[in-house]
Steps between C-alpha positions, in 0.01 A plus 500: 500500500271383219204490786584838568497558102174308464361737771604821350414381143148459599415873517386745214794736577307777228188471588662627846701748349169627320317524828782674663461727224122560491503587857780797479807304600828567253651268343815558733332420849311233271772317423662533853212356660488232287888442605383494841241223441710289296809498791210475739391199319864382504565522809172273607559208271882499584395541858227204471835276334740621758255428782443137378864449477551570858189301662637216282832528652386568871295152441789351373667584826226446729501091361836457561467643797225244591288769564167372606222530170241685666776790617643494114193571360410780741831664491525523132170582452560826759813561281327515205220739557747742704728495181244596265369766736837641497451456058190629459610804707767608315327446160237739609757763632639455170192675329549752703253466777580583853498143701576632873105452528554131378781456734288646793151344436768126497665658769166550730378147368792306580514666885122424535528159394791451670312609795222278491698200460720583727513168695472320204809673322716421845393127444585514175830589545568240771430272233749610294746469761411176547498364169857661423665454862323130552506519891257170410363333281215238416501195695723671833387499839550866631351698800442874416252777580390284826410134281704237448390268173640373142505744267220344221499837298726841439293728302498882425321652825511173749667200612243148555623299790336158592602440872533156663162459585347506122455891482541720239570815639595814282713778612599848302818522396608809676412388846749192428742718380459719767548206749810274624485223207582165644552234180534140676582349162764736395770252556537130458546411863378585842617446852219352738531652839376284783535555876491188698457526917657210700487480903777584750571190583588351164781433333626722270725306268210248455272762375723606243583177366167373534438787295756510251413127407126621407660766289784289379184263396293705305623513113328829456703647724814678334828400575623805440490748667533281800240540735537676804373303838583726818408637842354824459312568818508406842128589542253496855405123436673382249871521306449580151670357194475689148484210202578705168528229214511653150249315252343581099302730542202266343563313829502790756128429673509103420881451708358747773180260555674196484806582690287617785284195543823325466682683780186446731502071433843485554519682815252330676687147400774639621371657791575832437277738617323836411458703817143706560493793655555498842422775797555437871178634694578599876212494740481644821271467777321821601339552887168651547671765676 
């Protein structure tokens, strides 16, 4: 109130009234007018301290919320000039002038804007989705819009990826939205799926335990869930056995590597062997005739 006071203080209210006068307005519509500006004036400052109040308060939230600092600033900034839009509107209608032209000429400027950043705006919002939903975050390894990476950034309009080969690739936020999100670090542990192809003529229950003591081995490898070690095909050239230990997910790609190489040394001290791909070629002898 006393800025509002301080405001109103500052004007020569007689030396309006006299000018009112001198140019043939009565003191009645004089004095009504001046209402008019005064509650116009009101309404502004209060407007200016209500609108304050509230982008305070939405920041409050937004911290709490984690919300990241670029979005927070952006959002409350977009708040704040759409408030006092809506304030300086009705303090003009309060003077009495019409403000559907206002509301159009915004109107047309918002759709034409809206228009040209069309793309942009769609981005935008995927960004918000993303900050408040957290499908990922910084530091996951996700596949989504056709790349697979770690997430090194989440900001407003994009997402930066580096990928395993030292590339920073950066993708808009709607197309990963848009696309099957696949987060490989959402959860603390993985299972390693391996496929392992013995011959015919080998024996079964050595391959598994010859397998299960390379698994039982490793001290990555999570006890539980137990690890599965089965027949799962009976292929063309070879029978199949699925080996589906469950590790951290830190140790996913090192426990795959290392438990392959170890499956191939111990088979061939053991004499277990992987089959190739065989095919039986039939020849027959053709006449001249």
């Amino acid at each position: 109130m006393d800025e509002i006071t301080n405001a109103t203080s500052g004007f020569d209210w007689n030396g309006i009234f006299e000018f009112l006068k001198k140019n043939g307005i009565d003191s009645g519509t004089a004095v009504e007018l001046v209402k008019n500006i005064v509650v116009a004036l009101i309404i502004f400052y209060v407007g200016r301290m209500v609108i304050a109040l509230v982008v305070r308060g939405l920041r409050r939230v937004m911290r709490r919320q984690g919300i990241e600092k670029t979005l927070e600033t952006f959002v409350c900034n977009l708040v704040r000039v759409a408030l006092l839009v809506v304030v300086i509107i009705a303090a003009i209608s309060q003077l009495g002038i019409q403000t559907t032209s206002f509301i159009a000429i915004f109107g047309a400027a918002g759709l034409a804007v809206g228009l040209a950043l069309q793309g942009s705006l769609s981005n935008f919002a995927a960004g918000v989705l993303i900050v408040l939903f957290r499908p990922y975050k910084v530091g996951d390894w996700i596949e989504g819009a056709g790349i697979s990476g770690s997430v090194e950034q989440v900001q407003i309009l994009t997402t930066v990826l580096k990928t395993g080969d030292n590339k920073q690739v950066i993708v808009p936020n709607s197309q990963i939205m848009g696309s099957i999100i696949t987060n490989y670090s959402a959860n603390d542990t993985r299972r390693v799926d391996m496929v392992v192809g013995v011959s015919y003529s080998d024996d079964l229950d050595k391959v598994r335990s010859t397998i299960r003591e390379l698994v039982d081995a490793d001290d990555r490898i999570l006890e539980e869930p137990a690890c599965t070690i089965a027949v799962s095909a009976l292929a063309d050239s070879s029978v199949n056995f699925v080996v589906r230990p469950w590790v951290k997910t830190s140790d996913y790609w090192p426990v795959m590597f290392d438990l392959t190489e170890a499956i191939k040394k111990r088979f061939d001290k053991e004499g277990i062997s992987f089959p190739f791909p065989q095919q039986d070629v039939h020849l027959y002898q053709a006449t001249a005739d």
